[in-house]
C-alpha distance (Angstrom), angle and dihedral (degrees) to the residues before:
residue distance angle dihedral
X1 . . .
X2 3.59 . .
X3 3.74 124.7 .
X4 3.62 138.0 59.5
X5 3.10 120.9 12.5
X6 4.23 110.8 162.6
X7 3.60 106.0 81.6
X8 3.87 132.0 179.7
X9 3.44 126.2 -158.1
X10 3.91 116.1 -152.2
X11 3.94 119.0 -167.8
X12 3.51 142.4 133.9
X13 4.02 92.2 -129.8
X14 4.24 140.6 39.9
X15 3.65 119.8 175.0
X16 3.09 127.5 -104.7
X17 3.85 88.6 20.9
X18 3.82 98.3 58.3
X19 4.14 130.9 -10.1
X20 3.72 147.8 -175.7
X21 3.68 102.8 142.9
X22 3.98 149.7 -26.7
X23 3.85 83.5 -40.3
X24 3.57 98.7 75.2
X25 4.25 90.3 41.9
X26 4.21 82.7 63.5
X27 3.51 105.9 41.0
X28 3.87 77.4 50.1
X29 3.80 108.2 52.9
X30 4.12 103.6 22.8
X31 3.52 92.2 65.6
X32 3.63 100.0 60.1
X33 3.74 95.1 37.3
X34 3.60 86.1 52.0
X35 4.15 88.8 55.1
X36 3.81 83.8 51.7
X37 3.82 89.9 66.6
X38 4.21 87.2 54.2
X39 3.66 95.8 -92.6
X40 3.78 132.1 144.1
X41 4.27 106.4 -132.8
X42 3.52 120.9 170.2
X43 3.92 116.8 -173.4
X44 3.89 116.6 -144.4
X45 3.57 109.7 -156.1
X46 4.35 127.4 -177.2
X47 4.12 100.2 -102.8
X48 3.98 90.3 -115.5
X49 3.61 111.2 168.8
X50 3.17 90.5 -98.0
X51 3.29 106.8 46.9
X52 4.06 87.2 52.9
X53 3.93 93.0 60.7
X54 3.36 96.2 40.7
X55 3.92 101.4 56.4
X56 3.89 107.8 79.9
X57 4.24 128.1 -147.3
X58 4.03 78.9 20.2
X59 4.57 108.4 -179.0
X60 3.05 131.9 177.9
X61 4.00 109.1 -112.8
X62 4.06 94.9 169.8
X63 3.84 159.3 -8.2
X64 3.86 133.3 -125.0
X65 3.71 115.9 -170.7
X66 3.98 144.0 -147.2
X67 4.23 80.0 8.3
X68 4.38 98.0 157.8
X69 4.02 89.4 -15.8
X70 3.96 91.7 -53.8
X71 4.24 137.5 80.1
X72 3.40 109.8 -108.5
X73 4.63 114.3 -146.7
X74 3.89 103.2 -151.3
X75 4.07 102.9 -146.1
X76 3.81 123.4 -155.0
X77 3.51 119.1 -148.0
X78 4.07 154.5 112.1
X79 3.86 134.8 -64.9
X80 4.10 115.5 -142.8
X81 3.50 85.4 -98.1
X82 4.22 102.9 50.6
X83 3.65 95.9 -94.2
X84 3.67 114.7 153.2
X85 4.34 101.8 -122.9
X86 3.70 131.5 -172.6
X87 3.39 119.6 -160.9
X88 3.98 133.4 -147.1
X89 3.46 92.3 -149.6
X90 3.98 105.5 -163.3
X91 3.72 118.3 138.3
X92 4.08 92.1 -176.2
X93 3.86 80.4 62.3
X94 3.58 121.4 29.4
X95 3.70 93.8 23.4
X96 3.81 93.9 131.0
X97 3.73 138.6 123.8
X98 3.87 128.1 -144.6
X99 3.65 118.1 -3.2
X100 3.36 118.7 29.7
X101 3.37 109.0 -149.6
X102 3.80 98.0 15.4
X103 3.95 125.7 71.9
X104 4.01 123.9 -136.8
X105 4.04 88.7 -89.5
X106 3.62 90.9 55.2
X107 3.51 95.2 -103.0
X108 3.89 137.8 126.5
X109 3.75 118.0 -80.0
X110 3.85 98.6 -109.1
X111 3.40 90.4 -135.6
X112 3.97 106.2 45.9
X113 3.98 88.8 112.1
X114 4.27 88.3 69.3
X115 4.33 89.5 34.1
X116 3.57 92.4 52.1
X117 3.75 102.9 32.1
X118 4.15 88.4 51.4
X119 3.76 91.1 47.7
X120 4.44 87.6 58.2
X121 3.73 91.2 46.9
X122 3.73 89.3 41.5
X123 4.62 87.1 49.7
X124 4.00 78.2 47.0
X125 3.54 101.2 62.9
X126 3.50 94.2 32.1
X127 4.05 91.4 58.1
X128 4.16 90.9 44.1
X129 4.33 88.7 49.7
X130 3.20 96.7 -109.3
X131 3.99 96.7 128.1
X132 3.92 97.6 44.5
X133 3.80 136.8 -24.3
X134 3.46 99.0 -59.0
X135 4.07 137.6 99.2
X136 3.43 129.6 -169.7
X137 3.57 124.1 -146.5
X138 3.33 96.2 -163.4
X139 3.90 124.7 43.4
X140 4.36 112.0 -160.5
X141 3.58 101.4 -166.2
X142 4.27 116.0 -178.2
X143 3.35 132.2 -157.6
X144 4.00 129.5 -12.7
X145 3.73 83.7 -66.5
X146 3.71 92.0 72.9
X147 3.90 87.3 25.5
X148 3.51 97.8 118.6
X149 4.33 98.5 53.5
X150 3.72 89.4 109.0
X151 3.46 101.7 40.9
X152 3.88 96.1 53.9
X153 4.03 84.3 52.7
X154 3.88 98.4 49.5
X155 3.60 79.3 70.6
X156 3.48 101.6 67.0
X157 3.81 130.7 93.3
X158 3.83 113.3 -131.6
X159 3.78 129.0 28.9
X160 4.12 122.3 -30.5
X161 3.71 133.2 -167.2
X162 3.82 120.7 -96.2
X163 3.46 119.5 -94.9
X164 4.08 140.8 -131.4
X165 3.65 120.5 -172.3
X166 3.97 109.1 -164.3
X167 3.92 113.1 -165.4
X168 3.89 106.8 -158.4
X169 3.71 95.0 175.4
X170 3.99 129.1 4.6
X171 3.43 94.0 -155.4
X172 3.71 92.8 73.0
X173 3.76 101.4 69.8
X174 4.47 99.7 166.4
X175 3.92 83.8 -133.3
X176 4.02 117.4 -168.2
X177 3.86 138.7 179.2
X178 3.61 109.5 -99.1
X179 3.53 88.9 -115.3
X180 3.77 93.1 85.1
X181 3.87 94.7 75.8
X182 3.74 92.8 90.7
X183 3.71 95.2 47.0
X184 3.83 103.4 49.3
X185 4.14 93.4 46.1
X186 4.08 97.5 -102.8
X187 3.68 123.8 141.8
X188 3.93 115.6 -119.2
X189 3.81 87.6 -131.2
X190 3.85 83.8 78.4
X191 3.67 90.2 55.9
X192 3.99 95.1 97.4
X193 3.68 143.5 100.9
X194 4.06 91.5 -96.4
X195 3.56 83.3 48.9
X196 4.17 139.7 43.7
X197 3.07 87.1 -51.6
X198 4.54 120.9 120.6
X199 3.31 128.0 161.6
X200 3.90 91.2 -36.4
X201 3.08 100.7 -42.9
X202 4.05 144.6 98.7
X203 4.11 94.2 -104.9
X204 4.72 95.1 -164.0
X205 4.13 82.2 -174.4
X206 4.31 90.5 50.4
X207 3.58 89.0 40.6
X208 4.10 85.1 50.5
X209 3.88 86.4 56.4
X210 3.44 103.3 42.0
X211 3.97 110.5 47.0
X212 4.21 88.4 35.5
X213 3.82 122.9 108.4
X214 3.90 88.4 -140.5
X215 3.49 135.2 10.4
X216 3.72 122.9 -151.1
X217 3.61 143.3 169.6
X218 3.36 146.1 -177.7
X219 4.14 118.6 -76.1
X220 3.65 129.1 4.9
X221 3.35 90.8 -113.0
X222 3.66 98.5 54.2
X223 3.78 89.8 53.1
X224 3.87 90.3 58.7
X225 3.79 94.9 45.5
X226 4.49 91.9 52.1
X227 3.48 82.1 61.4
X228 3.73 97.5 65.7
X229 3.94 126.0 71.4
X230 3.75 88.2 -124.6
X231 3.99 90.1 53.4
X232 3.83 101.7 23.9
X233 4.03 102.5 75.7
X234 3.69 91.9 -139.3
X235 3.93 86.7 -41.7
X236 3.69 102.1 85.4
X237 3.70 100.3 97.9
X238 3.92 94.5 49.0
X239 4.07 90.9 47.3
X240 3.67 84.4 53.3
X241 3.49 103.4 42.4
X242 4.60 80.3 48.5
X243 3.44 96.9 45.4
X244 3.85 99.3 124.8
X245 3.53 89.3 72.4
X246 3.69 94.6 38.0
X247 3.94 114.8 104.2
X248 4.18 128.7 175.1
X249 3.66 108.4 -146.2
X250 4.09 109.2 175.6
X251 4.54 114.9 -135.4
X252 3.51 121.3 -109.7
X253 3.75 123.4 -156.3
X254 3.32 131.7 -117.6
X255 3.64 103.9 -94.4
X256 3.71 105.7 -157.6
X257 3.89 89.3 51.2
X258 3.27 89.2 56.8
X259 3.28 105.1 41.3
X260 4.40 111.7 132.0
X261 3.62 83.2 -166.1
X262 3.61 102.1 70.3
X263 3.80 98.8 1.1
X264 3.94 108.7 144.1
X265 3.78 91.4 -146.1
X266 3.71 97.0 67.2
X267 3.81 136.4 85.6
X268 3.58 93.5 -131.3
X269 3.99 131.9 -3.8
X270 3.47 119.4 -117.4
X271 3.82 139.1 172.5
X272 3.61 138.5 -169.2
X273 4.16 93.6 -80.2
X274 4.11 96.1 45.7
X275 4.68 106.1 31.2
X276 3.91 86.9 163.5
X277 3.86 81.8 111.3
X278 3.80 91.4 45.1
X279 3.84 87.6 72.5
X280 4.23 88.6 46.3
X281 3.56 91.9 60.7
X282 3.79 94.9 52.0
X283 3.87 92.2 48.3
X284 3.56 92.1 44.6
X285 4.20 92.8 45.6
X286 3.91 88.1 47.2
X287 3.97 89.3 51.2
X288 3.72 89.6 49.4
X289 3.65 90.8 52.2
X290 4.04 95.4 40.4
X291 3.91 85.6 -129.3
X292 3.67 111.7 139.0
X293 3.73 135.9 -97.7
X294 3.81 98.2 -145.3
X295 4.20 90.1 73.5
X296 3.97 110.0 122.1
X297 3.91 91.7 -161.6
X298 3.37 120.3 76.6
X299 3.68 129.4 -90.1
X300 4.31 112.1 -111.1
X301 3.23 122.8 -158.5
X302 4.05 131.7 -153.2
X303 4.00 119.7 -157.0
X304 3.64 108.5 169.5
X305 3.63 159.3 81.6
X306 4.23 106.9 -61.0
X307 3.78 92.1 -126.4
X308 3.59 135.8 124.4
X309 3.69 93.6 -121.2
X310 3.49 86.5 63.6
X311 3.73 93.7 45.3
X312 3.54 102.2 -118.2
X313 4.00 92.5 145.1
X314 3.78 89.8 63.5
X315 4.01 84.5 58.7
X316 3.66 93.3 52.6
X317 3.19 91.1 43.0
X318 3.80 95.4 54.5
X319 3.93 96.3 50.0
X320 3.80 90.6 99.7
X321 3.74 87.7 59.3
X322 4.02 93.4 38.4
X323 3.82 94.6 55.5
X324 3.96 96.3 35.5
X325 3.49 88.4 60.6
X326 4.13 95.2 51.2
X327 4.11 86.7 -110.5
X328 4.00 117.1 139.2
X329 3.71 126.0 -142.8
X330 4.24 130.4 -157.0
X331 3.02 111.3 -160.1
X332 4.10 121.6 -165.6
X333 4.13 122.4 168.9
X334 3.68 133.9 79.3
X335 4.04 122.1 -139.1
X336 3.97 132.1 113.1
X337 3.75 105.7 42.3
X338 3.63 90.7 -136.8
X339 3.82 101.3 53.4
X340 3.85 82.8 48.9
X341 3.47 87.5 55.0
X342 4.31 91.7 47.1
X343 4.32 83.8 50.7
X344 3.55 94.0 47.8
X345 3.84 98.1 49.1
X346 3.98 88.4 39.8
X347 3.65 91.5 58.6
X348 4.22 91.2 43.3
X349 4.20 88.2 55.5
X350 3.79 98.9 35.8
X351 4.51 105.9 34.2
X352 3.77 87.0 157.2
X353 4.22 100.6 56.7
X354 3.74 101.4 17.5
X355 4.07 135.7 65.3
X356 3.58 115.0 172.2
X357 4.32 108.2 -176.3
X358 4.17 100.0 -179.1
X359 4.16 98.3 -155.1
X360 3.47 132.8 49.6
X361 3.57 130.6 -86.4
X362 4.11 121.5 -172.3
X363 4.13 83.6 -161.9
X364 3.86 92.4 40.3
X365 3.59 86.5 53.9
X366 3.82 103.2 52.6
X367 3.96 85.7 40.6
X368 4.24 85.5 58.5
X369 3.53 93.3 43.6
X370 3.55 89.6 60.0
X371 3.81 117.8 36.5
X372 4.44 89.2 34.7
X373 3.44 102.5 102.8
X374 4.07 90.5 -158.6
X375 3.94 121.0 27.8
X376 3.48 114.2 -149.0
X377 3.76 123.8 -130.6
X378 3.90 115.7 157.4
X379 3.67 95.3 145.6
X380 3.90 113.6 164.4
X381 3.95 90.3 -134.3
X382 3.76 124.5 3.0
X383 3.91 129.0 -169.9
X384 3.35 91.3 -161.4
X385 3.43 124.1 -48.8
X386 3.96 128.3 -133.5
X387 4.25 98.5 -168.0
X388 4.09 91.2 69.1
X389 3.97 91.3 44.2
X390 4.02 82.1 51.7
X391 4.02 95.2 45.8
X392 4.13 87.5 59.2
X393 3.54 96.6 48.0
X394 3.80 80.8 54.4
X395 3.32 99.1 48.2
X396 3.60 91.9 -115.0
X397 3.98 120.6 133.6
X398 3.53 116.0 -114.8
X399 4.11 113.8 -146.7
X400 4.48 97.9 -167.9
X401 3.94 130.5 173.6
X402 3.89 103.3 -106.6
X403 4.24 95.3 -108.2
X404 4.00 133.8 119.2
X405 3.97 108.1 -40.3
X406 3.92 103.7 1.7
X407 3.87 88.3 57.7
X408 3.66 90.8 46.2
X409 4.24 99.3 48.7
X410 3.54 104.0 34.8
X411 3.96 128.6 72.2
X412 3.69 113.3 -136.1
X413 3.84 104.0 -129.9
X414 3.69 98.8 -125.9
X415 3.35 127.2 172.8
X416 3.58 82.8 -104.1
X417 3.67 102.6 40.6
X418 3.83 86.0 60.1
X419 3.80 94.6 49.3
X420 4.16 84.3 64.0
X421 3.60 95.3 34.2
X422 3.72 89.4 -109.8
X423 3.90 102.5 123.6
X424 3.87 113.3 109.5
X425 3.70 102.2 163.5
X426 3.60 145.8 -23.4
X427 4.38 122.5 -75.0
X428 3.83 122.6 -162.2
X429 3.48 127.0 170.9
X430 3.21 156.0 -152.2
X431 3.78 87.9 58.9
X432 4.42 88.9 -113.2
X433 3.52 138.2 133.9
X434 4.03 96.0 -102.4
X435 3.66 98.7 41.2
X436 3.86 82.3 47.2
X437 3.90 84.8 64.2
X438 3.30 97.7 41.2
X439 3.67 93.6 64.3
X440 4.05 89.7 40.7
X441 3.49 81.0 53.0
X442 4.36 100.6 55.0
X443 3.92 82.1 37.5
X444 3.89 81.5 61.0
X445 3.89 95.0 42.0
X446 3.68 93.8 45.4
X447 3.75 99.1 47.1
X448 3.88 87.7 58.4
X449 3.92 85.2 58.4
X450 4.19 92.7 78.7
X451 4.31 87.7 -172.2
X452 3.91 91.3 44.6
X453 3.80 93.9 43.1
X454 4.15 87.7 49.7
X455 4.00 93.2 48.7
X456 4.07 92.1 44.4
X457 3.98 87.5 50.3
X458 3.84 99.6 52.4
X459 3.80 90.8 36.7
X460 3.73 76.1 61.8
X461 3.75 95.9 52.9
X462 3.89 103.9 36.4
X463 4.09 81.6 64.4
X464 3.58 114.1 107.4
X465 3.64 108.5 -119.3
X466 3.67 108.8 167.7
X467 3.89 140.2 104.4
X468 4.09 92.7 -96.7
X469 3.48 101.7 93.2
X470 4.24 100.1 38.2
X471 3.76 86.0 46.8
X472 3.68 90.8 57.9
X473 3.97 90.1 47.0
X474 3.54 87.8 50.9
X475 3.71 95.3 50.0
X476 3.61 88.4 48.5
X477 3.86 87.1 55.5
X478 4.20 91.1 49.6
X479 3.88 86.5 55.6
């Protein structure tokens, strides 16, 4: 396919470099899918700590000066995993430790306006070759931390790289006072409502949308819902007034991390030919958990932010329910203080059906994904979602409110989804308490049904999951 072929990748996160979130899992996996299809993608990353000791055979390859009051020494190098990495390399910026964006109260990093705005201008001159011999013809900026990318370039003379703006969450908006302008180099002319300019304020994620070529994000589904007041955060009007260039493209995962046939993490690998070790991993998560292995429900498990966005207070609200009707829930994520709190005590009155672990774990997590018999994902509103993609390439049934990617990757198992084969996991909606239970409650039903429960689980696992067939939609998009 002729066309571009240079591509840069601007985000604030890469797993396994650096991660907070389903962020870091993209930046991560489309890259090198992306090389698979003959293209050249380099991923520019903020040189956090972190990120600086992680990235192997690392050279400097270039220099940008007086970027935020500091010179900025763009390294070359190599994720864990063979990635190709750049590096903005500039301690009086990204000098930081832990959380990225958040400080050790919890709160934002006062001075995230200059980090963030720096590390744009800093993806801008990269892309034009102004760092080192290279140009991009492409710029993929993520997230309001990369949101202004293509508003540093519309203000150069001469020709500039395309650009994609990828939303992975709405909610996250990188809003400044307007008082910023002067400090991060951008005219006040772009101060208006046409421009980054929301509700008074310097909006990085509006500026994202408005000075980018394209605009994607990351389901189908998703993309329809932004464009509604109820779904568009204050945005909904300008998505839908930008639609043409607009475009839902649903994750992947990265299919050799998650991989139960030759995942590390796991008692025994298994596929969807030879489950033997299915059954392992479920002993060996209830054992971890103390929980007991005389329960005739099945075991849930919870991966995930503890947030009401992501509906964790219809799980705590449901443990009654869970526990009364000898089910088990493991429970891994940290978030809200008081739905910690609800975990924690659930776990101290029930040790044989609940496990509460308040953290996060990358080993944990693989180990819930595969001994959970049900994965949990009743998030209010969901971009995409990664953890249900994960739970099918498990073998592990994912029961999902009906909203942006969830609706648009599983299968409900119908009654006539199951009569094709179709059925990959179990839909409720609205995102409420009761409909809540009534999907706990066909989770129960079906689990009893040993042949139904079999089907529903490999349906789950024949789905392609991977990067293959958003990397070609992407490349399609680059053309």
């Amino acid at each position: 396919m002729a066309g571009p072929k240079r591509i840069l990748f601007a985000g604030s996160e890469c797993f396994p470099l650096i991660k907070t979130g389903g962020l870091a899992d993209v930046m991560g996996a489309l890259p090198p899918a992306l090389d698979s299809r003959g293209l050249e993608v380099f991923t520019l990353l903020p040189g956090f700590p972190a990120v600086k000791a992680g990235v192997k055979r690392a050279k400097k390859v270039g220099v940008l000066s007086d970027i935020a009051g500091g010179s900025v020494n763009i390294l070359k190098g190599k994720s864990p995993t063979g990635q190709t990495i750049l590096v903005a390399d500039a301690p009086h910026l990204f000098d930081i430790d832990g959380n990225p964006y958040l400080d050790a109260n919890g709160k934002d990093r006062a001075d995230n306006g200059i980090r963030y705005a720096a590390f744009s201008e800093i993806a801008a001159k990269v892309a034009l070759g102004q760092a080192f011999k290279w140009k991009a013809d492409v710029v993929h900026a993520h997230d309001w931390q990369a949101g202004l990318v293509a508003a540093y370039l519309s203000l150069t003379e001469g020709p500039t790289p395309k650009t994609v703006f990828t939303i992975h969450n709405l909610a996250f908006q990188g809003q400044f006072p307007k008082s910023l302008m002067r400090k991060i180099g951008l005219p006040a002319q772009m101060f208006h409502q046409d421009g980054v300019e929301f509700w008074d304020k310097i909006s990085f994620l509006k500026a994202g949308i408005i000075y980018s070529d394209l605009v994607t994000t990351v389901s189908p589904t998703y993309a329809r819902e932004i464009q509604t007041e109820e779904g568009g955060m204050g945005l909904g009007g300008l998505l839908k007034k930008l639609n043409h260039k607009l475009h839902g493209i649903a994750n992947g995962i990265d299919t050799e991390v998650w991989n139960p046939e030759t995942d590390d993490a796991l008692p025994k690998p298994f596929s969807k030919k030879a489950v033997a070790g299915k059954k392992a991993a479920k002993k060996s998560l209830l054992q971890h958990f103390g929980l007991s292995h005389k329960a005739k429900g099945p075991l849930f498990g919870v991966i995930s932010r503890l947030t009401e966005q992501k509906g964790l207070d219809l799980v705590a609200a449901s443990l009654p329910h869970i526990v009364g009707n000898d089910a088990q829930l493991v429970l891994l994520g940290s978030g809200d203080k008081d739905l910690e709190a609800v975990f924690e005590e659930a776990a101290r009155n029930h040790p044989n059906h609940v496990g509460a672990f308040i953290g996060y774990d990358e080993q944990l997590a693989h180990q819930v994904q595969a001994g959970a018999d049900v994965i949990l994902v009743p998030s209010r509103f969901e971009p995409c979602g990664l953890t249900q993609l994960c739970a099918m390439r498990y073998g592990s049934v994912p029961l999902v409110a009906r909203v942006g990617g969830l609706a648009d990757t599983v299968i409900d198992a119908s009654t006539a989804a199951l009569k094709h084969k179709q059925g990959t996991g179990i839909q409720f909606s609205p995102a409420g308490f009761d409909p809540f239970i009534a999907g706990l409650d066909r989770a129960l039903q079906l689990y009893q049904d040993k042949k139904t429960w079999v089907q529903i689980r490999r349906n789950g696992m024949r789905e392609d999951v991977s990067w293959a067939l958003p990397a070609a939609a992407y490349h399609a998009l680059y053309q």
